[in-house]
C-alpha positions in Angstrom: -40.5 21.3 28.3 -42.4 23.4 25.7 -41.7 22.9 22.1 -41.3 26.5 20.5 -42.3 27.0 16.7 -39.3 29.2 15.7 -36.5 26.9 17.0 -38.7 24.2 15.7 -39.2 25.7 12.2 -35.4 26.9 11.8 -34.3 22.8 12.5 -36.8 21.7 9.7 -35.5 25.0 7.6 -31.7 23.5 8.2 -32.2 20.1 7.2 -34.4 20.9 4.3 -31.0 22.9 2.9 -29.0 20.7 3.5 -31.0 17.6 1.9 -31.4 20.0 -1.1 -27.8 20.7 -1.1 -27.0 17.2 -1.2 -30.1 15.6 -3.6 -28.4 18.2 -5.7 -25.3 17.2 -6.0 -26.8 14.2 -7.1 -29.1 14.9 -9.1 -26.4 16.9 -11.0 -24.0 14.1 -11.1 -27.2 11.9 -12.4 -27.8 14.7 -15.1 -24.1 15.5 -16.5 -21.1 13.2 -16.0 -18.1 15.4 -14.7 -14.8 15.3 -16.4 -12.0 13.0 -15.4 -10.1 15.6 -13.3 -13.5 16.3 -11.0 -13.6 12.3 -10.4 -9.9 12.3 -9.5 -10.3 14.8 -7.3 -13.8 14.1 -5.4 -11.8 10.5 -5.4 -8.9 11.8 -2.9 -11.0 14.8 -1.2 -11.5 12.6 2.3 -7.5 12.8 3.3 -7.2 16.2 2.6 -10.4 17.0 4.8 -9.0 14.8 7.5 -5.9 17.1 7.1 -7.7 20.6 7.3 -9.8 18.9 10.2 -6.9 18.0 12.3 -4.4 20.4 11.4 -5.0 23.3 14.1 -5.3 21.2 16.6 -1.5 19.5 15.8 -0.2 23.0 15.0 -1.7 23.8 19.0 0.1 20.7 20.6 3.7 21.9 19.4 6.3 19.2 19.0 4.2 16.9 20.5 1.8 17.4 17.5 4.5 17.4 14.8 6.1 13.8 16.2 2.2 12.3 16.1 1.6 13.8 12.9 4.9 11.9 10.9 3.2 8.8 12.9 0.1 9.2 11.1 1.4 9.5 7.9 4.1 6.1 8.4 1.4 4.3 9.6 -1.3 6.0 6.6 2.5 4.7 3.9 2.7 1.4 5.8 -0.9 -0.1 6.0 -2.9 2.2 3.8 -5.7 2.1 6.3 -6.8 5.3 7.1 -8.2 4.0 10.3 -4.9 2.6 11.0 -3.7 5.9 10.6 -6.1 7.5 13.2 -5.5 4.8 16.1 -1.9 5.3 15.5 -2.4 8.8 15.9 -4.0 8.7 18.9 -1.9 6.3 20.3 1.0 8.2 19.6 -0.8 11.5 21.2 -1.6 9.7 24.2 1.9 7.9 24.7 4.2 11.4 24.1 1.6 13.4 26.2 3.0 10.5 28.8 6.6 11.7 28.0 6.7 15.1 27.1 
């Protein structure tokens, strides 16, 4: 195996950006305190990116997906664990890709 300079130059390139990206966001956050609406918001920004994440892929499964989806989102109501909401989610994949 022979270690190539480019490939090995545009991983170190990569991370460097993206520890600059997010040292930035820190730093900034340090520097100037965002309003309220920006704390709300960065507050409830992981279930909306679980949303867009999984989305397509429900959307793809048909009925199947819709049925697992409203399973997710009882079991997200009920326990308020989102990890309770992603085994239940699974669970519920797995056990109507058994039925339907």
């Amino acid at each position: 195996m022979t270690l190539r300079l480019d490939v090995l130059l545009a991983i170190l390139g990569m991370a460097l950006a993206t520890y600059l990206c997010r040292a930035g966001g820190y730093a900034l956050f340090r520097a100037f305190r965002p309003p309220r609406y920006v704390e709300v918001t960065l507050q409830h920004l992981p279930g909306p990116l679980f949303v867009a994440y999984v989305a397509p892929t429900l959307a793809s499964q048909g009925a199947k997906g819709f049925l697992a989806a409203v399973v997710v989102v009882a079991a997200q109501a009920v326990t308020g664990s989102l990890v309770a909401a992603i085994l239940a989610g699974v669970a519920a994949m797995w056990g109507l890709g058994l039925v339907i």
